[in-house]
N, C-alpha and C positions, 0 to 999 in steps of 0.2 A: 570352922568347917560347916557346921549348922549353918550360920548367919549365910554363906558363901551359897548351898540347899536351897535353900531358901528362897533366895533371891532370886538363881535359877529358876527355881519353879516358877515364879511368881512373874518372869518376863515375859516376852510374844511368842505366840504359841503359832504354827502356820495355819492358813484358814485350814478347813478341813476341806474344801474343794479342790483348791489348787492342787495344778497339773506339773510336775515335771518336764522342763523344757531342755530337747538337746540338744548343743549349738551346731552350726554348718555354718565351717569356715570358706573366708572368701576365696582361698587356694588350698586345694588343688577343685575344689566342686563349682562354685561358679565359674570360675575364668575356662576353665576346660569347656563349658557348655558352651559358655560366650567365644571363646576360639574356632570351637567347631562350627556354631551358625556363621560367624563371618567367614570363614573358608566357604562352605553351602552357597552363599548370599554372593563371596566372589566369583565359586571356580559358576555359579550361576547366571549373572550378569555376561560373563566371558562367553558363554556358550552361548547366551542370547544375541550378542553382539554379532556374532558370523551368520546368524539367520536373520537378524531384524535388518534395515536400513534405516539411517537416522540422517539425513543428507542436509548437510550445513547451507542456510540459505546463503543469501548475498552479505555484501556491508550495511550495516544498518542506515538507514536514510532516514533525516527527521519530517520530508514532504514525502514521502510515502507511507502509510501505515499498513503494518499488513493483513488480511481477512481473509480467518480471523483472524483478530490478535488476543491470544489467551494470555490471563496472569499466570505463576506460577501452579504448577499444582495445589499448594496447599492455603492459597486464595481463590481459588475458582470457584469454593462455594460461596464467598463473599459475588464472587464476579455474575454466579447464576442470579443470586437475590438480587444484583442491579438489574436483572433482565425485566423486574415482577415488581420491583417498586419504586420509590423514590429513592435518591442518591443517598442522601443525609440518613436516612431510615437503614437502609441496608449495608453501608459502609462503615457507618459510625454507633449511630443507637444502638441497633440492633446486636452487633457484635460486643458493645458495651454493657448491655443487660444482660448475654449472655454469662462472659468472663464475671457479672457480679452474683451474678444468681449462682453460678459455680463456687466462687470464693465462698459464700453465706452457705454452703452444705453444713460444715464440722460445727457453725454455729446455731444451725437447726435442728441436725439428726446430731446429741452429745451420747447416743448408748453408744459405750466402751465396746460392748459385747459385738463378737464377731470382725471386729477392725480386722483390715488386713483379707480377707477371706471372701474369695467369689461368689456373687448373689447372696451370702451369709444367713439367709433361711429356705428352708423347703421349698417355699414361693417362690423363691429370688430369679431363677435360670425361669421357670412357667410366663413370672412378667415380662422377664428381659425380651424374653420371643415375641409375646404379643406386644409388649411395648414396640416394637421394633417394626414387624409386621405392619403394626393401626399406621404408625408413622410414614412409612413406605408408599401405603398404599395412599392413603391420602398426599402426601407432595408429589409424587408418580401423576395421581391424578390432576390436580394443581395447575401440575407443569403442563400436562397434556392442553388441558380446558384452558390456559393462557397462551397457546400459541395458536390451537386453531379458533379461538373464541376472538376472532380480530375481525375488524370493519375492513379491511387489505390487507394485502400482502406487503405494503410500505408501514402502514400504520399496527407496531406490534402490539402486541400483547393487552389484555382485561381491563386496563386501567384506559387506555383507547376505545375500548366497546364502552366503557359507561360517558367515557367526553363527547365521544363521536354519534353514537348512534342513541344512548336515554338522555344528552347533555347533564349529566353532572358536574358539581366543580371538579375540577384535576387532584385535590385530594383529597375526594372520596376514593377513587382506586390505586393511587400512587401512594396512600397515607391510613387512613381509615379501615379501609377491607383489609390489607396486607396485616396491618396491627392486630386486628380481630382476629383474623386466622392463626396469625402466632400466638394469642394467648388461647384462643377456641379450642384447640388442637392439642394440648397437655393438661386442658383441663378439663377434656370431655374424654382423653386417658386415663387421668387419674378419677374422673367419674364411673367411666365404665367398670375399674379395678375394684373400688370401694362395693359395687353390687353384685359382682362378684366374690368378693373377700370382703365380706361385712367390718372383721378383724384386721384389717391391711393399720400395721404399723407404721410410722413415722421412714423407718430404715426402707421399709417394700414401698415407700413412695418417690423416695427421690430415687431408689435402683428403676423407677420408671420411668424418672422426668430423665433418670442422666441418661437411660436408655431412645429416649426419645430424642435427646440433641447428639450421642454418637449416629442415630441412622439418619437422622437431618444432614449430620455432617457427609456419613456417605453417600445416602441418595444425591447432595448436589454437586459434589465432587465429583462422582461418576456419570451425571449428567454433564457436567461441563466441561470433563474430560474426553468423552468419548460419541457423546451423542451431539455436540453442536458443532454446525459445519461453517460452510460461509455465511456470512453475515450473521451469525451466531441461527440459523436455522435449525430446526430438529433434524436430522439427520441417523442412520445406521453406521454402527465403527466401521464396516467396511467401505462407505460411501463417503470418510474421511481423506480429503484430498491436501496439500500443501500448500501453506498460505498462500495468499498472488500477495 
């Protein structure tokens, strides 16, 4: 009975930190929550249906194309970056260094601490903003300064002002600038953060960088959604007409 004492004593003892966790099961608490938003999201869609008009074109014809012709929504920020650069750049790389640079987070930021949990320090919501905001405002402006910044109104966009009007090669603005501003732009983010928060951890840099490509991804979404009209022009949502 001693030896048995003993032994006990002498096994793992719990840290002294550790928290008491209480579980939440997946029924009746999640699925109830997840039930009611899709009721919301349906009886939602249904109401908007009788106010919106969504009027089915024609048969599709492969010698007619229509303008515009959008991708899906959740390629149209792919389809805005073909507006701004070259094909291969916007299509393929660019979306490919994205998806890696996202993969290589968990093997850059390994502190355990806070997994799971929103912004996970003090800082985290204060960057998220201003990452978000610096982001904004600079492709906002971007965008702007690439459609009126043109030698004509046939000849689009920045990478035409440096061929047409300074004679650069084609890619200096279809290749060269485009790449510069995509790395210039999250690293004059995390510059700006760092002199600000002398102290900015590992964890409050990439909640910048990842805060930096969710507003990438909305800003051009919502520009290509809603702000280009015929022939992919800038345009106001209400000055949004139906393809021809």
């Amino acid at each position: 009975m001693a030896t048995t004492e003993k032994y006990q004593q002498a096994g793992p003892k719990p840290h002294p930190t550790a928290v008491k966790q209480e579980m939440v099961y997946v029924w009746p608490y999640l699925v109830s929550i997840e039930a009611i938003q899709a009721t919301v999201l349906t009886f939602a869609l249904s109401l908007m249906s009788f106010f919106v008009n969504a009027p089915l074109l024609g048969l599709a014809n492969p010698e007619h194309t229509p303008n515009p012709s959008k991708a899906p929504w959740y390629f149209l920020n792919m389809q805005e970056l073909l507006l701004h650069m070259h094909p291969a750049l916007a299509g393929v790389i660019a979306p490919g260094a994205v998806l890696t640079l996202l993969a290589m987070i968990p093997y850059y930021d390994r502190d355990r601490r806070g997994t799971g949990i929103w912004f996970s320090t003090r800082r985290g919501l204060p960057i998220t903003v201003f990452a978000a905001i610096y982001t904004a405002v600079w492709e906002i402006g971007l965008i702007l300064i690439d459609f009126y910044l043109r030698p004509t109104r046939d000849l689009k966009g920045i990478h035409q002002y440096f061929t047409t009007i300074l004679h650069f090669p084609p890619w200096f603005g279809q290749v060269l600038l485009p790449t510069f501003l995509m790395i210039f732009i999250p690293w004059s983010l995390v510059g700006i953060l760092r002199r600000r928060y002398p102290s900015l951890n590992t964890r409050e840099v990439m909640i910048a960088l990842y805060s930096f490509f969710v507003a990438s991804f909305i800003v051009l979404t919502v520009t290509g959604t809603a702000f280009r009209g015929h022939s992919m022009d800038l345009v106001w949502p209400w000055q949004l007409k139906v393809p021809e």
